[in-house]
C-alpha positions in Angstrom: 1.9 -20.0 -8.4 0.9 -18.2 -12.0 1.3 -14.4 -11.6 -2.2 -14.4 -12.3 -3.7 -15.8 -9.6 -1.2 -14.2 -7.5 -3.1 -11.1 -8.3 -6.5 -12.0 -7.4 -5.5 -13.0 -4.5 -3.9 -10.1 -3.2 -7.0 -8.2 -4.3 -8.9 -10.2 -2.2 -6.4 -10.3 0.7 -6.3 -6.4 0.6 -10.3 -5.8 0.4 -10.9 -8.2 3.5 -8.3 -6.5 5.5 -10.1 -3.8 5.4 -13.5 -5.4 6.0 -12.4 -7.4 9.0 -12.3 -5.7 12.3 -8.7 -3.6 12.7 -7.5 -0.4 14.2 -8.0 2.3 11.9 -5.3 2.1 8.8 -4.0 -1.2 9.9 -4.8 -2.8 6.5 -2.6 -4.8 3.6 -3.3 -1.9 0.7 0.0 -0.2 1.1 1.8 -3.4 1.1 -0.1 -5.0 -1.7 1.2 -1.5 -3.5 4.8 -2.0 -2.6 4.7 -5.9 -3.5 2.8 -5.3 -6.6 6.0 -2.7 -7.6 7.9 -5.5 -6.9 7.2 -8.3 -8.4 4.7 -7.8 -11.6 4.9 -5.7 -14.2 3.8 -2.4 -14.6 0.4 -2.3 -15.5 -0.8 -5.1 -13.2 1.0 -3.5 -10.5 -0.5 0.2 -10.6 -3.9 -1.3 -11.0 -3.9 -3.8 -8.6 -4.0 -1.3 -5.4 -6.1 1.0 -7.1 -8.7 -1.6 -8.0 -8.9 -3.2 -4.2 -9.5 0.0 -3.0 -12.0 0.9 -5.4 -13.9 -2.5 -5.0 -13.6 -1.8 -1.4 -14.9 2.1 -1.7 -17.4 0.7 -3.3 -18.8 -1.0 -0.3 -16.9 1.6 2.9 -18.6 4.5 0.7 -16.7 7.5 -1.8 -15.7 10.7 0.1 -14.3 14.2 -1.3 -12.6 13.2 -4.8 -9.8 15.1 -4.0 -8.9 13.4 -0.6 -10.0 10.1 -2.6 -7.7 11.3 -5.1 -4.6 11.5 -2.5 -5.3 8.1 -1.2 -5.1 6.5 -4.7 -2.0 8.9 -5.3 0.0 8.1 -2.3 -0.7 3.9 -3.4 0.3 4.3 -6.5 3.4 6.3 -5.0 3.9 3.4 -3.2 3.8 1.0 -6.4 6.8 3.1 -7.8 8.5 2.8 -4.8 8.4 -1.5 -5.1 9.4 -0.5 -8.7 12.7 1.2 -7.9 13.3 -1.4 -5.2 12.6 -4.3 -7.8 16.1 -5.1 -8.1 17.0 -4.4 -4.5 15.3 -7.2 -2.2 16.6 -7.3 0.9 15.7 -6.9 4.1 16.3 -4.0 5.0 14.9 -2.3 2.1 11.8 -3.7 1.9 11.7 -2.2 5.7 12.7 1.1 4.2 10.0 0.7 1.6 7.1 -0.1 4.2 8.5 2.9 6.1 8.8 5.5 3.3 5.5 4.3 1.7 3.8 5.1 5.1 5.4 8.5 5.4 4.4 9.6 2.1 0.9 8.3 2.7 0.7 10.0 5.5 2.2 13.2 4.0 0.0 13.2 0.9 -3.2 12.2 2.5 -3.3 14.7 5.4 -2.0 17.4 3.0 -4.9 17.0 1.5 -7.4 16.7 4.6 -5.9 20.2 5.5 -6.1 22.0 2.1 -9.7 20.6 0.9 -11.1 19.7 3.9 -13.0 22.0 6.6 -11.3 20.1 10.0 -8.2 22.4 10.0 -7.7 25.9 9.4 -5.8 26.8 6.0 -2.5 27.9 7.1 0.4 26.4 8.5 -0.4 25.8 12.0 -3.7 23.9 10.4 -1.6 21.7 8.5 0.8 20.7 11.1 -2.4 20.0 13.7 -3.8 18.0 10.7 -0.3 16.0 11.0 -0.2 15.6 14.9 -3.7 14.9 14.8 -3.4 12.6 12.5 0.0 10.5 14.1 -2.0 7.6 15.7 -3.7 6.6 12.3 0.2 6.8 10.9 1.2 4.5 13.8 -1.3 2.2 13.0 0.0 2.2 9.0 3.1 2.4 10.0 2.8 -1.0 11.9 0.0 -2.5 9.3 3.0 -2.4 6.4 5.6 -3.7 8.8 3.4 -6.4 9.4 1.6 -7.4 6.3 5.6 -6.6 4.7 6.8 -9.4 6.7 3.4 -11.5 5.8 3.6 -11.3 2.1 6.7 -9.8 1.2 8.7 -12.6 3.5 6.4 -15.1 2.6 6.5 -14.8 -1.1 10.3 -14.5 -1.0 10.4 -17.6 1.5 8.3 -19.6 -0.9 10.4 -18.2 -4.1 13.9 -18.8 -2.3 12.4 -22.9 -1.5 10.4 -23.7 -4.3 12.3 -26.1 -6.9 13.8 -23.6 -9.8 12.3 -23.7 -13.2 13.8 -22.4 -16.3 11.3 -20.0 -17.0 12.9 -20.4 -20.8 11.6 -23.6 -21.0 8.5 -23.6 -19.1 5.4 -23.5 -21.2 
């Protein structure tokens, strides 16, 4: 499958899942980030996120820029996570990566609902209630980029590892 395509389908995976009925942060956006890291190149794999998430915002509705701006920041965060891990598929990293891309999502994004938001008062005890409060939508991340991980990250690799090998020197 081109690289290309690839792409557009991911977008489109990543926009439905969050348009289809799930539990609150149980989409494919943070695992589209970590696969795009890991398997195109650098442009198309910052953009890609970023892009279903603004087609998507388009449609959910825009919020405070700078909590909108954490949310894109914590995906692309997540994009040079795949990056780093590019040369390192296995298993047990690509768990790692789901995991770590959760926790600094959550980290980022609730940093930011306590310092420019109103919920939480601005000191410490405010941003570690914006943190516990915030643990079931981690949970729900937490086991939407396990999941989708396993879905596209397993797939892909599952498809790459059984697909006939082509010498991409002579391929036109």
């Amino acid at each position: 499958m081109s690289k290309n395509i690839l792409t557009y389908l991911l977008v489109i995976l990543a926009v439905a899942t969050r348009f289809a009925p799930h539990p609150a942060n149980f989409t494919a956006i943070g695992t589209v980030a970590l696969f795009s890291g890991l398997y195109l190149n650098k442009k198309q794999a910052l953009g890609l996120p970023l892009i279903a998430m603004f087609i998507s915002d388009i449609f959910i509705g825009f919020y405070s820029p700078y909590i909108m701006g954490s949310v894109y920041l914590g995906f692309a965060l997540t994009v040079l996570l795949g990056q780093y891990l590019k040369n390192k598929i296995q298993f047990g990293n690509i768990v790692l990566g789901a995991v770590a891309g959760s926790a600094i999502f959550f980290l980022l994004t609730n940093t930011a609902v306590w310092a420019f938001g109103t919920m939480y008062t601005h000191n410490l005890f405010g941003l570690f209630q914006s943190y516990y409060m915030a643990l079931p939508f981690w949970r729900n991340e937490l086991l939407g980029d396990l999941f989708y991980s396993g879905v596209l990250i397993g797939g892909y690799e599952m498809i790459k590892n059984l697909a006939p090998q082509t010498n991409t020197m002579t391929a036109k």
